[in-house]
C-alpha positions as CSV (number, residue, x, y, z in Angstrom):
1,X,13.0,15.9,13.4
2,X,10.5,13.0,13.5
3,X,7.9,12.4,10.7
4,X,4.4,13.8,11.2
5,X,1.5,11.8,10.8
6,X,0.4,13.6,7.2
7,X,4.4,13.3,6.3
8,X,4.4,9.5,6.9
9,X,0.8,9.5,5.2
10,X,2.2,11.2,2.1
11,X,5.3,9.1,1.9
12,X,3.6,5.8,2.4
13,X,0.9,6.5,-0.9
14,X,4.1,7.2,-3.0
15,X,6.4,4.2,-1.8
16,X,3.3,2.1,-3.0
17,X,3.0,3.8,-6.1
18,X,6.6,4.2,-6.8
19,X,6.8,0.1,-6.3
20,X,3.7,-0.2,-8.9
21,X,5.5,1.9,-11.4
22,X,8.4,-0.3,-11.4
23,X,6.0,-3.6,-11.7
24,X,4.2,-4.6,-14.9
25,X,0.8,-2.8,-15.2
26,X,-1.1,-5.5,-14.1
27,X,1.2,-6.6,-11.6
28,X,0.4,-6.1,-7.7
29,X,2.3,-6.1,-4.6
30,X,1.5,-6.8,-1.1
31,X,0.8,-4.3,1.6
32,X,4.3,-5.5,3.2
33,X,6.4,-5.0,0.0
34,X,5.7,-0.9,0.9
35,X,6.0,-1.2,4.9
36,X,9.5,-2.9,4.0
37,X,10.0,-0.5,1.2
38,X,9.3,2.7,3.4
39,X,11.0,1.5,6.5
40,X,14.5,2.1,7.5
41,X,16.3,-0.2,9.0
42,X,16.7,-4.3,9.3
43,X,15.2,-5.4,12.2
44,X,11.7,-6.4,11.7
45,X,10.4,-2.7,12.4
46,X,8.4,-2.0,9.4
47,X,5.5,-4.4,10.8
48,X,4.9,-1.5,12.7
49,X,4.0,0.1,9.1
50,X,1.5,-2.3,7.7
51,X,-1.8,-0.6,9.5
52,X,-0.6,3.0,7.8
53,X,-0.1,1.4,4.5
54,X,-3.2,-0.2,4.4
55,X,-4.6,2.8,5.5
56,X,-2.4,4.6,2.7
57,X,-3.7,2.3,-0.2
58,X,-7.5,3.1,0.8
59,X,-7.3,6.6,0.7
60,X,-5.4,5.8,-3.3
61,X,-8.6,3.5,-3.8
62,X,-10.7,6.4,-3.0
63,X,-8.5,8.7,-5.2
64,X,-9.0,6.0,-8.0
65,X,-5.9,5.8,-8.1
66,X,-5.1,1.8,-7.2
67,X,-7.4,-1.0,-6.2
68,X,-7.4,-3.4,-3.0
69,X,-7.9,-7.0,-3.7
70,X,-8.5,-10.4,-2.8
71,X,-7.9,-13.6,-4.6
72,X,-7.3,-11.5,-7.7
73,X,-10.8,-9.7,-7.1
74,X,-11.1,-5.7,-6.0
75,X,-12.8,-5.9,-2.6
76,X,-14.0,-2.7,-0.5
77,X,-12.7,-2.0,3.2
78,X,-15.2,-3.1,4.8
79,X,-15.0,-6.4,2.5
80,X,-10.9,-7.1,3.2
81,X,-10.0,-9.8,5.3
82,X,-7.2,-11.8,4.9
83,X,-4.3,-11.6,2.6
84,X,-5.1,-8.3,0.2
85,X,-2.8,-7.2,-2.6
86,X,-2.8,-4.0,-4.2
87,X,-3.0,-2.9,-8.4
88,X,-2.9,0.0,-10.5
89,X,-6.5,0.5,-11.7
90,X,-7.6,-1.3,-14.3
91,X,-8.8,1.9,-16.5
């Protein structure tokens, strides 16, 4: 049975949370380290993964849950160009 859209969703904000808990608390990982993480196979597929995990680590930054950044800076969505990271909140 394929993944739905809100499965996936789901999935994709606790891969990047499950890779944050394993990190330091104030380390951060790249929106690619949860595409790779979520996606099954080895042949480059989980590029097709990096627009739902971005999309995935804004709905956490609107939960509070994790922030989106930029040279080490939290940036906002409409802000993020470029290479982004994301980190736990710093609460």
């Amino acid at each position: 049975m394929a993944e739905t859209d809100r499965q996936l969703a789901r999935r994709l904000e606790q891969v990047i949370m499950d890779l944050l808990e394993r990190r330091a608390a104030t380390a951060s990982i790249c929106p690619s380290d949860a595409a790779r993480e979520a996606y099954e196979g080895d042949d480059g597929g989980w590029r097709a993964l990096m627009e739902p995990v971005r999309r995935a680590a804004w709905r956490l930054v609107a939960a509070g849950k994790v922030e989106v950044t930029r040279g080490g800076r939290p940036v906002t969505e409409t802000e993020a160009r470029g290479p982004l990271r994301i980190r736990r909140t710093s609460r």
